[in-house]
C-alpha positions, 0 to 999 in steps of 0.5 A: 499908316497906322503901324508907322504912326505907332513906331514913330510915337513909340520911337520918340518916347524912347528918344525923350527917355533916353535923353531925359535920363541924364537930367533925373540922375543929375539931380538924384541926391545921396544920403550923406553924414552929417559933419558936425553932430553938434550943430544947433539944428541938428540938435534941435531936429533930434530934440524935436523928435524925441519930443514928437514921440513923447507927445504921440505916444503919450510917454515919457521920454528925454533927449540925451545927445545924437550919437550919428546920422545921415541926410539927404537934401530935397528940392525943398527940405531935408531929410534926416536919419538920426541915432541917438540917446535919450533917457525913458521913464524908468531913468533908462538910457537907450538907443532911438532911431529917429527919421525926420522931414524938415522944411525950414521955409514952410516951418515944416517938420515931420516925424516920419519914424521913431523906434529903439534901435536894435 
């Protein structure tokens, strides 16, 4: 009785995994580029960041432009992967990569990554 209960427990788990399978891949989003590198938000995303980053580092640091990215869409959010230009202390220009969390209907940002792009 026992054995046969488990067989039947572990049967329907395999049904309900195999079924549930198609939805999760369905609502599985990819990283896709962004179409207009110069839109407003965008811009003001990869502003922000460089921003963040000075802010957290207590280093001098300016926005320059966004030379490419990448994003994926969330439940709630967005999720960007951004490369771009911005100009050290030392009028140095350089090459950033900037991953930022953006949730516009809670007024939610986050810098997730910010480093020299190598």
């Amino acid at each position: 009785m026992r054995r046969t209960h488990a067989i039947l427990c572990v049967t329907i788990a395999a049904v309900i995994c195999v079924i549930a399978t198609p939805t999760i891949e369905g609502i599985e989003n990819h990283w896709e580029q962004i179409p207009n590198l110069n839109d407003p938000d965008v811009q003001e995303i990869a502003s922000w960041a460089v921003a963040e980053h000075a802010r957290q580092a207590n280093e001098w640091i300016q926005f320059e432009r966004v030379d490419s990215g990448m994003q994926i869409q969330t439940v709630s959010g967005t999720n960007y992967k951004l490369l771009l230009k911005a100009v050290n202390r030392n009028i140095k220009e350089g090459v950033y990569r900037a991953d930022v969390y953006d949730e516009p209907s809670t007024h939610t940002r986050t810098l997730e990554y910010f480093a020299p792009a190598l």
